[in-house]
Each structure stands twice: as structure tokens, then as C-alpha cells.
C-alpha positions as semicolon CSV with decimal commas, in nm:
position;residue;x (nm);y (nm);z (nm)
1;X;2,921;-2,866;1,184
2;X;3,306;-2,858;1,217
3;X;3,357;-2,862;0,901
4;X;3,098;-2,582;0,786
5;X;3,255;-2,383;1,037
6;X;3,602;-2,405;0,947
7;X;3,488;-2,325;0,563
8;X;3,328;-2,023;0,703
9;X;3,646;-1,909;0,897
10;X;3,890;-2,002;0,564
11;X;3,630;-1,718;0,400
12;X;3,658;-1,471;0,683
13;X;4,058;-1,493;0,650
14;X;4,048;-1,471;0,316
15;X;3,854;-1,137;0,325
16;X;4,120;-1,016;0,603
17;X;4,401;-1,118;0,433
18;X;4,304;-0,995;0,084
19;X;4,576;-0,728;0,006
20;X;4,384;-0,464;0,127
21;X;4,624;-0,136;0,196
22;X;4,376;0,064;0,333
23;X;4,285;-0,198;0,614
24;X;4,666;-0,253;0,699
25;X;4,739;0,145;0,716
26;X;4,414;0,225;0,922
27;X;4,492;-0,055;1,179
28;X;4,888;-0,014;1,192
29;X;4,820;0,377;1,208
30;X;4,579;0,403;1,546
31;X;4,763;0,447;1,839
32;X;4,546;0,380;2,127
33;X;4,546;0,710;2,258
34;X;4,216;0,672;2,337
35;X;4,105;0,998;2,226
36;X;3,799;0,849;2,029
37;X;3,682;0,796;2,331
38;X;3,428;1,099;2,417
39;X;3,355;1,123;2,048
40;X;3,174;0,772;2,072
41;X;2,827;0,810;2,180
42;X;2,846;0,396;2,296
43;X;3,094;0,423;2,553
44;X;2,973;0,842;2,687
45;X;2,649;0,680;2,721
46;X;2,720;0,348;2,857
47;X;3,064;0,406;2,999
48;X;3,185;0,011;2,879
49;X;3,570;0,056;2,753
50;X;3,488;-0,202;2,474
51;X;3,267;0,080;2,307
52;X;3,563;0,296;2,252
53;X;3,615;0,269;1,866
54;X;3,984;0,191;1,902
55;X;3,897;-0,105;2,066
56;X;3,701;-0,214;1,752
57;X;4,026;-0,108;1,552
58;X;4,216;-0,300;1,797
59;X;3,993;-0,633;1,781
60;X;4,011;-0,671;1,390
61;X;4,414;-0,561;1,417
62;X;4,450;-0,824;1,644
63;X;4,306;-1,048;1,418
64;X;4,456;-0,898;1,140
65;X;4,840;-0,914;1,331
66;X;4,784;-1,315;1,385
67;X;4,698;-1,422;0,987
68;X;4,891;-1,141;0,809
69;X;5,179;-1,075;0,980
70;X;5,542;-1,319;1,068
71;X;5,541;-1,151;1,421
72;X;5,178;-1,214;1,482
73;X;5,199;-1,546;1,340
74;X;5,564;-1,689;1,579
75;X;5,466;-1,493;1,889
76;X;5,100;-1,377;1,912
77;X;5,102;-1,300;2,261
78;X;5,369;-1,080;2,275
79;X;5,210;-0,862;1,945
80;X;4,889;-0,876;2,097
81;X;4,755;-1,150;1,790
82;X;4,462;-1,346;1,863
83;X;4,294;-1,654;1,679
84;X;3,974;-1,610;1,501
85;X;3,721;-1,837;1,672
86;X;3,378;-1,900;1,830
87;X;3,465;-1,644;2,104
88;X;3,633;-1,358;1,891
89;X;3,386;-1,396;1,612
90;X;3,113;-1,348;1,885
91;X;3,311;-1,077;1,999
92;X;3,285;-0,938;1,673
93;X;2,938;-0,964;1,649
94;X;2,852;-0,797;1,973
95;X;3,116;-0,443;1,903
96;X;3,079;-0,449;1,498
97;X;2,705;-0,459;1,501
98;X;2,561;-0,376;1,817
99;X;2,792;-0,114;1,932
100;X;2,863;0,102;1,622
101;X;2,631;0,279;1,405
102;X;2,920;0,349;1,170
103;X;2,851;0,778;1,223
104;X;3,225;0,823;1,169
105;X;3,240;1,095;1,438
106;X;3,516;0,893;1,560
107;X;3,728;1,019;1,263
108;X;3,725;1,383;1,300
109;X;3,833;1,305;1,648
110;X;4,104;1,096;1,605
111;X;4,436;1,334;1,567
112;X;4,548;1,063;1,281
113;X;4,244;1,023;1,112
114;X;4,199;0,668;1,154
115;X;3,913;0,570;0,933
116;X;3,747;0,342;1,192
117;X;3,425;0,301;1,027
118;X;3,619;0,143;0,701
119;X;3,752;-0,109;1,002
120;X;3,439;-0,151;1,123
121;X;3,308;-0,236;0,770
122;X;3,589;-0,495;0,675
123;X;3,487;-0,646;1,043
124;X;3,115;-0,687;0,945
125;X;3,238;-0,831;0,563
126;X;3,388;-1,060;0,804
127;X;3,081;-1,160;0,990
128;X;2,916;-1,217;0,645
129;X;3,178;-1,471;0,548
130;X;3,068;-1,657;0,854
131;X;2,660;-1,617;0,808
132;X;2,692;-1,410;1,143
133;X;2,511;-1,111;1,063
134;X;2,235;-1,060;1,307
135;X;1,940;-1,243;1,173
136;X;1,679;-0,919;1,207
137;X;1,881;-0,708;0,968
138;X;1,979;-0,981;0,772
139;X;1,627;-1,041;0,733
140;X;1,592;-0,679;0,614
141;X;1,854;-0,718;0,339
142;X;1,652;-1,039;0,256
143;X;1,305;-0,881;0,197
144;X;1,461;-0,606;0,004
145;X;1,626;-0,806;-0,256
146;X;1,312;-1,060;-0,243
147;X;1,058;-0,825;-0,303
148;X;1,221;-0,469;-0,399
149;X;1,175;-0,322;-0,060
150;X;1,286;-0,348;0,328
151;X;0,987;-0,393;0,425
152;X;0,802;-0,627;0,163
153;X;0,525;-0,451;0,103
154;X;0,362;-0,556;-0,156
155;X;0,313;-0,345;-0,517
156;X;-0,068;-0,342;-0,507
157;X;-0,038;-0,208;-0,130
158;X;0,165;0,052;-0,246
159;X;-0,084;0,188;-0,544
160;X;-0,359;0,211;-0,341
161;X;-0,158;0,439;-0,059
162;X;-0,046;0,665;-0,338
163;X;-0,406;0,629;-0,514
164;X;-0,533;0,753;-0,168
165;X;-0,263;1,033;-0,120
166;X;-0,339;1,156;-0,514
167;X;-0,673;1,193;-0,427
168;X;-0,619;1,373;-0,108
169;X;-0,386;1,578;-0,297
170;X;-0,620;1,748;-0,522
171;X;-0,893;1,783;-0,255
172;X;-0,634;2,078;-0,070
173;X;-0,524;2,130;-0,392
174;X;-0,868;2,198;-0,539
175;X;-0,731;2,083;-0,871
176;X;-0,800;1,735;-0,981
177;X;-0,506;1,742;-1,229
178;X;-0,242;1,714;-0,921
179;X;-0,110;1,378;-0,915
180;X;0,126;1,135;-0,787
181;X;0,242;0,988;-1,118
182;X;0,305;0,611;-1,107
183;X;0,535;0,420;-1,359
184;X;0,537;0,675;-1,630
185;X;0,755;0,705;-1,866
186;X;1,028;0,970;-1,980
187;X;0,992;1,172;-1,695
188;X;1,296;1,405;-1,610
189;X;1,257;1,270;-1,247
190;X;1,246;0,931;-1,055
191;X;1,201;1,015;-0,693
192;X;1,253;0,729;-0,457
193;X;1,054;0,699;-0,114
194;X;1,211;0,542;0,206
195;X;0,930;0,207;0,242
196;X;0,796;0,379;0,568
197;X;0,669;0,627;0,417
198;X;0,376;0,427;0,220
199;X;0,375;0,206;0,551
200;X;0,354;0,436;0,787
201;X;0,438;0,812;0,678
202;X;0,236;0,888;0,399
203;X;0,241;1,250;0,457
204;X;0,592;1,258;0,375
205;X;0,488;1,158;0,029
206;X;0,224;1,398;-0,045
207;X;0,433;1,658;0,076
208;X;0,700;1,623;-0,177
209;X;0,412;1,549;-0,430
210;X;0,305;1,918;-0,354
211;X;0,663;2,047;-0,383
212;X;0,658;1,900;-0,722
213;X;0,328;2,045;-0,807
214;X;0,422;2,394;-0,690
215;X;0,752;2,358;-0,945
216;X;0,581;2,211;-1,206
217;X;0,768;1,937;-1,226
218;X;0,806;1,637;-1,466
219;X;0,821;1,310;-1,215
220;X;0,783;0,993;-1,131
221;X;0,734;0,716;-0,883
222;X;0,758;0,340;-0,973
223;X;0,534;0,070;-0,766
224;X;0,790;-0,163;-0,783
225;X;1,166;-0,022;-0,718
226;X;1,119;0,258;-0,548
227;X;1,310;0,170;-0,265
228;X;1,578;0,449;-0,148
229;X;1,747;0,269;0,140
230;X;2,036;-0,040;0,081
231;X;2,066;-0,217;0,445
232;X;2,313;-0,448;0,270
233;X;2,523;-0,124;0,275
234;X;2,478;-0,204;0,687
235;X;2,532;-0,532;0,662
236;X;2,838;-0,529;0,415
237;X;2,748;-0,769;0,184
238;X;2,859;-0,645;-0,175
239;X;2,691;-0,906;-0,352
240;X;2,339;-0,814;-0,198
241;X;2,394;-0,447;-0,215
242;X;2,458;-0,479;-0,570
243;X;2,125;-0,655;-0,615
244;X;1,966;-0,361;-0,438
245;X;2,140;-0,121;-0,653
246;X;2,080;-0,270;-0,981
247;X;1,716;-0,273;-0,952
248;X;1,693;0,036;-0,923
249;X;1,963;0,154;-1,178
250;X;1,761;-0,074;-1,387
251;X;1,441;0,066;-1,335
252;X;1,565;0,436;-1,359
253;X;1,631;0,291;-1,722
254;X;1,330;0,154;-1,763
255;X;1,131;0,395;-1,750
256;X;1,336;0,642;-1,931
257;X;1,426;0,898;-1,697
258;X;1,670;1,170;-1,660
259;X;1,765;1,207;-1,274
260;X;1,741;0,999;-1,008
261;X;1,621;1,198;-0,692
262;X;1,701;1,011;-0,351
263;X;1,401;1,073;-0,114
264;X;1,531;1,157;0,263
265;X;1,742;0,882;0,348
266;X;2,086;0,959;0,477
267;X;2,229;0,603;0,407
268;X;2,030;0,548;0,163
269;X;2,152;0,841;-0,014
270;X;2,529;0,733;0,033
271;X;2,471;0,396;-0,076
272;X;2,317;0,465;-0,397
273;X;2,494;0,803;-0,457
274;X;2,920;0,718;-0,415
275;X;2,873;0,356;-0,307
276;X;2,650;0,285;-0,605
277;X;2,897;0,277;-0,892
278;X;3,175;0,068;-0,718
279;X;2,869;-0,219;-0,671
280;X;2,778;-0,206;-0,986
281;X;3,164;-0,158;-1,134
282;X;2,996;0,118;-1,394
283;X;2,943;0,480;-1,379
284;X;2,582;0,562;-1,364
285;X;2,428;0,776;-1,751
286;X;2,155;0,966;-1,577
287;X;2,288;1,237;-1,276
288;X;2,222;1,107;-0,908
289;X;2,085;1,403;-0,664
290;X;1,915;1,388;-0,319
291;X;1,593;1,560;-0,240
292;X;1,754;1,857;-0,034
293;X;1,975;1,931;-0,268
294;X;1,673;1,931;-0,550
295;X;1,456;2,148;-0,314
296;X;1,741;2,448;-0,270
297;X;1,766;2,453;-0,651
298;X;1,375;2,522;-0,660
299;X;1,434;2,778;-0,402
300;X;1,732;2,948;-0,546
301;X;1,542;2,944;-0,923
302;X;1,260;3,053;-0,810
303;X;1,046;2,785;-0,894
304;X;0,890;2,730;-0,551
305;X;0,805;3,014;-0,309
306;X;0,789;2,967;0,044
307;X;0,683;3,208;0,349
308;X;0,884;3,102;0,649
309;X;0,609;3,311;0,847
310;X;0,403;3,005;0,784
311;X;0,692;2,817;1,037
312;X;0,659;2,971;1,323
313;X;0,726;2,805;1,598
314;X;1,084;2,701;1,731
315;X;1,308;2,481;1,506
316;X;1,625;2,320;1,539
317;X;1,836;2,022;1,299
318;X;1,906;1,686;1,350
319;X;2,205;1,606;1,116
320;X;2,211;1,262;0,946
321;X;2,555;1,144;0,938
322;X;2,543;1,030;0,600
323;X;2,483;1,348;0,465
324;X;2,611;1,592;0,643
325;X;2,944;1,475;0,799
326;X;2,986;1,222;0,517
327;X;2,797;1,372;0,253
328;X;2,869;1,712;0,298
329;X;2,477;1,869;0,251
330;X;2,556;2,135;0,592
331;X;2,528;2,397;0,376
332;X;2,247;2,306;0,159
333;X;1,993;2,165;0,459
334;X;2,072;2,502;0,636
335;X;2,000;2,678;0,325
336;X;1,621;2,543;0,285
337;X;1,550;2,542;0,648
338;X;1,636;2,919;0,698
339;X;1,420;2,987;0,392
340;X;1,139;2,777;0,536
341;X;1,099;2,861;0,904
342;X;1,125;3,180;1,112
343;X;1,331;3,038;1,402
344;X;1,630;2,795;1,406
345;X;1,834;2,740;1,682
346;X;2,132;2,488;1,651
347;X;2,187;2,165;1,881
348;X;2,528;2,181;2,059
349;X;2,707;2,038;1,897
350;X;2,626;2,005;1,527
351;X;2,656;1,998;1,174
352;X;3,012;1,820;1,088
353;X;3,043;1,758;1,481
354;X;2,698;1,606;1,557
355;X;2,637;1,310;1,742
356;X;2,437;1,021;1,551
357;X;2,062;0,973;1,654
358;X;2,174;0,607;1,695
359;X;1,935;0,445;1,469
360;X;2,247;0,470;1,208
361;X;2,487;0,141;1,087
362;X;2,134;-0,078;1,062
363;X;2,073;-0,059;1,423
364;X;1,751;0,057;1,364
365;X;1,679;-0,287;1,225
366;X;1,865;-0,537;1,496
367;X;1,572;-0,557;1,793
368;X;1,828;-0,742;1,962
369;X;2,018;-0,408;2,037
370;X;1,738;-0,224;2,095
371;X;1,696;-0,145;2,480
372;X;2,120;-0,015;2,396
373;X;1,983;0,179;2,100
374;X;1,786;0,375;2,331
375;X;2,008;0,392;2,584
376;X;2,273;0,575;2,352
377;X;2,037;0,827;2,225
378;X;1,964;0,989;2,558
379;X;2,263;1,174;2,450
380;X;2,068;1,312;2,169
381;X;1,743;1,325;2,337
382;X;1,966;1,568;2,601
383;X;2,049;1,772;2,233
384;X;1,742;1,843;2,124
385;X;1,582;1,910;2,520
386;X;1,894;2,211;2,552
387;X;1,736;2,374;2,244
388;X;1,403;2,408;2,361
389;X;1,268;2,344;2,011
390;X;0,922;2,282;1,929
391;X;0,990;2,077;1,603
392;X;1,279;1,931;1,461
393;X;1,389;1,889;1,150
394;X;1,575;1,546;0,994
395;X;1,594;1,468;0,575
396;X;1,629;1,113;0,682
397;X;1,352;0,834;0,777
398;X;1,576;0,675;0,918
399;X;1,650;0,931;1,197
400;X;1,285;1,034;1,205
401;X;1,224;0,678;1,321
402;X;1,489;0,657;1,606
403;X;1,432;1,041;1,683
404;X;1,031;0,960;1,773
405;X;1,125;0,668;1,929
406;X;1,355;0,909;2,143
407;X;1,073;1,159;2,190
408;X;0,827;0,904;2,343
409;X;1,082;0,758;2,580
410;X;1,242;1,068;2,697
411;X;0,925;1,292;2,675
412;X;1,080;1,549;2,465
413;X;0,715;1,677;2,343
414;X;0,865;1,777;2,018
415;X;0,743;1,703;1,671
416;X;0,997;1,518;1,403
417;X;0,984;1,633;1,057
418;X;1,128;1,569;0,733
419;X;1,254;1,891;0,564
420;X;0,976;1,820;0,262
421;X;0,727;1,820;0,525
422;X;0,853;2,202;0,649
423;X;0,877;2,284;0,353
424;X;0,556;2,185;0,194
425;X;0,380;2,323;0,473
426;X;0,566;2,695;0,379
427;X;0,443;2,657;0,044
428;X;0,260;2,932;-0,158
429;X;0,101;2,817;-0,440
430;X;-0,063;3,008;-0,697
431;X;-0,294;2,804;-0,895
């Protein structure tokens, strides 16, 4: 056991030590101000000074100082070193994974720019090195690259829910040429669905299938890679994110088509967007897009038309991290939702400055962090209460998972919806 464990921290060191510039600037740079502090939804809500993201900075720099440094390495307690053990790697473990959902709100409010989620990351790669990922998201990661989805369902499962949705389809349709297409070939678009949505949110699914009928699109689904989401973009390991992000690269291929459409996944749109090519060391052939982004061209063209009197009771946004502050769709989800409903009123704050739902960084998948989970998002169940909004509004699964979660425990009485849902339901379609 000694010995396995002394392998594992020889590969841990090795990933530290790796001449990585960006590491060494980001940890060297923070200061310890401490001005992260109130941007960190961890320690507003819980109040521990552990959560404050410089102290995550500050446990990998220590870390850092004592294998990569001569000062660390002759006089660690006076530079603040410390060994890499049983009791830091725990450490680790507990303020890596269970106290950061990697949002990166911490960056805009640090007055350096410390990228503290990149930190973060490098911490978790860490973790992998050492088979100390949590064992529940681990376990995600494992049924998505054993099966070719988070949740293993199986292929035949997932036919007969979009069998069942197809038919449902035409009945409000009234036109039994509507379809969910399945594994066809040379179709301009492969759309991706987040695995909760056959599971558990099939609506989501014919929604977009009647956004696609109302443009007359040319798309696709396949039954076997369809998976949006990449948890092993969570749990930092490269070499299982690649296998993630390969499949479906490969069955984009496949089946011939043009553009890759990521269904409402904030990480999942990251991952396979920008973090996609640098797993797979290629540029991708075939142009990458998310679903919002596909739904304001429709709107802008002219190829859908919606009636926002259709929406009219109170809305406001939730902003996914991964798009909005790190993906840069503000804009763009504003755009559709002011098209598609008649009243929006904005959390405080939001857009760029939002606070994470807290579902982000694969918490949603670690039950071991769950009753914190919760505890974190009063801060956004407090968000969406101020705005006294009937519905909201999230493009990510993701967040519509935490955000009910939130709205049973904190009796919000709101309804969460994915911006293909609002839209779908604005719809006019002229057959």
C-alpha cells in the first residue's frame, strides 16, 4: 500500500512540477488580499475561511513552493511550503471538489485577475494522479466513456423515448410527417441532448424537435453518441475527456453532417466547443454552435416566428457560467428571451456578475457534497425569490437540475425552463 501510494504521489508531483507557466504566474501573482472573498458563494453562504478561493490558490502554491522552488525546498516553514501527503491530499479533496464549482466569479473579482479556476483545475489533475477523485463523479466519467452517456442508458431505451416523443409530436402537430430523425445521414445538423432529457425531461426534446419543424430544418439525433455533457471536463482527466470527445467528433463524421449543435448544457458546451480541440490535438472540419446561438439565427432570419404574448407571465434568467461569463452568450440568451416572453426582469446581480446555481464543477454529481450544495444555493434561491418571477429561464440541464432542486427546498413556487422550452411554447406555426 506504501508503495502504490508513493507511485501515486511521484505522479501528482510530476503534474505540479511540469513546466507549467501559467500555474507558476497564477499562484506567485495572488496576493491574499482576500478580496475573492464575497465573490465566492462557498464561504458568503457558509462563512468557513477555507472556502475563500485564495485559500485554494494558496493550498496548491504551498504545495507548489515545497517541490518547485530552492526556498520552499531549504526552509518550508518560513515560505509557507508544505509536503504533499495523506492529510494535504485530503485537504485537497475536500476544497478542490467539494467547495468549488469552478464558476470563475472569483476572477472578475480579483483586482489581478488571478485565474483561480485554472488552479483549481491543475489541483483536481492532481487528485487524478492519486485515484482521489470522488468516487460518485468518477463513476459518472466512467459510465460515459463505458456506454456513451452519463447516465448509461441504454440505446434501445433511448429509441423508444424519442419513438414516443415523434409520435406525440405529430399528434399537436397534426402532421404525421414531423419527426425526430434518428441516425440519418447527411443531415446539415447533429443536435446533442443532455442524457436527462430522455431520462427524465423529455419535453425538452420535443420542444427543440418543434423548433426544428417550424424552421424546416435538416437534423439529426444519433441513439448512440448523443451525449452533450463531458464530466471528465469536472473531473480533469484529459485522457477520459478525450474519449468523451472523440466519440462524438467521430460520430458527427459518421453520419456525415455539417454542424454540430450543443443542446443546453453550459459545460457541456465549453467542453466540446474550446476545450474540444486541445483533447483531441486537431481542429474540428464541421463548425461547432450551441442551441441558443442556433435559435437567435432562426429568429433574426426569419425562419421561426414567435409571439411573446403567448409568455405571459413573469420571467427572469438564470445565467450558466459556462456560457455566459465564460462563454460569452449574454447577449444572445437575452436576445431570444426578449423575443419570446412579454416580461423579463433581471436577478441582482447577473449576466457576467451572476452567482453559480451551484450544481456547476460536477457537484451536481458528488452526493457526498450534497446537503453543502444546497446550502450554497440559498444564495441563488434568495435571487430568483427578489424577482418575484413566475418562471425562470436556464439553457443548461445542468442548472435546471440544481435550480428545481432549489425550488423544492426553498419553496420558491417557480417553474424552471430551458430557453427551447419558452421558446417552443411561443411558437407560431403555419402548416
Amino acid at each position: 500500500m506504501e508503495k502504490d501510494l508513493k507511485i501515486n504521489y511521484e505522479k501528482a508531483l510530476d503534474v505540479l512540477t511540469s513546466k507549467d507557466n501559467k500555474l507558476a504566474v497564477n499562484i506567485n501573482a495572488c496576493v491574499r488580499c482576500g478580496l475573492c472573498a464575497d465573490s465566492c458563494m462557498y464561504y458568503k453562504a457558509l462563512k468557513h475561511s477555507d472556502y475563500i478561493p485564495g485559500k485554494k490558490v494558496e493550498l496548491v502554491g504551498s504545495l507548489y513552493k515545497r517541490y518547485s522552488s530552492f526556498t520552499g525546498r531549504v526552509a518550508p516553514y518560513l515560505f509557507g511550503a508544505k509536503v504533499l501527503d495523506e492529510k494535504s491530499a485530503s485537504q485537497m479533496v475536500d476544497l478542490l471538489f467539494g467547495a468549488c464549482t469552478m464558476c470563475g466569479r472569483c476572477v472578475k473579482h480579483c483586482s489581478i485577475g488571478v485565474d483561480i479556476p485554472y488552479v483549481v483545475r491543475k489541483g483536481r489533475e492532481m487528485l487524478v494522479a492519486m485515484n482521489m477523485v470522488p468516487q460518485t463523479l468518477q463513476a459518472t466519467v466512467d459510465a460515459a466513456v463505458q456506454t456513451g452517456n452519463n447516465m448509461g442508458i441504454p440505446e434501445d431505451e433511448v429509441t423508444d423515448t424519442i419513438r414516443w416523443m415523434e409520435d406525440e409530436l405529430r399528434d399537436e402537430l397534426s402532421d404525421e410527417k414531423a419527426e425526430i430523425p434518428l441516425n440519418e445521414v447527411n443531415r446539415d445538423i447533429f443536435y446533442t441532448l443532455n442524457p436527462r432529457e430522455p431520462k427524465f425531461f423529455p419535453l425538452s426534446i420535443s420542444a427543440m424537435a418543434k423548433i426544428f419543424y417550424a424552421a424546416k430544418e435538416s437534423w439529426t439525433l444519433s441513439t448512440k453518441y448523443y451525449d452533450v455533457t463531458n464530466y471528465g471536463f469536472f473531473n480533469a482527466n484529459n485522457h477520459e475527456a478525450a474519449i468523451i470527445t472523440r466519440n462524438l467528433h467521430d460520430e458527427v463524421k459518421r453520419l456525415g453532417c455539417k454542424r454540430l449543435v450543443l443542446g443546453e448544457c453550459g459545460h457541456g458546451s465549453r467542453a466540446n466547443r474550446w476545450e474540444g480541440p486541445n483533447y483531441l490535438k486537431k481542429q474540428y472540419d464541421f463548425d461547432v454552435t450551441t442551441v441558443v446561438e442556433l435559435i437567435a439565427e432562426y429568429i433574426q432570419s426569419g425562419k421561426i416566428k414567435v409571439d411573446k404574448s403567448l409568455n405571459s407571465q413573469k420571467y427572469t434568467i438564470h445565467d450558466p457560467c459556462n456560457l455566459v461569463r465564460n462563454g460569452g452568450l449574454l447577449k444572445q440568451i437575452r436576445f431570444v428571451v426578449n423575443e419570446s416572453v412579454s416580461e423579463l426582469v433581471e436577478m441582482n446581480p447577473y449576466g457576467n456578475d451572476n452567482f453559480c446555481c451551484g450544481g456547476g464543477g460536477g457537484q451536481l454529481a458528488m452526493s457526498e457534497y450534497n446537503e453543502r450544495r444546497i446550502a450554497i444555493g440559498k444564495i441563488k434561491a434568495d435571487q430568483i425569490k427578489a424577482t418575484g418571477a413566475k418562471v425562470v429561464i436556464t439553457p443548461c440541464h445542468n442548472c435546471v437540475d440544481q435550480l428545481s432542486q432549489l425550488n423544492h427546498t426553498y419553496k420558491l413556487g417557480v417553474q424552471i425552463k430551458t430557453i427551447a422550452e419558452v421558446v417552443a411554447d411561443a411558437l407560431i406555426i403555419n402548416n
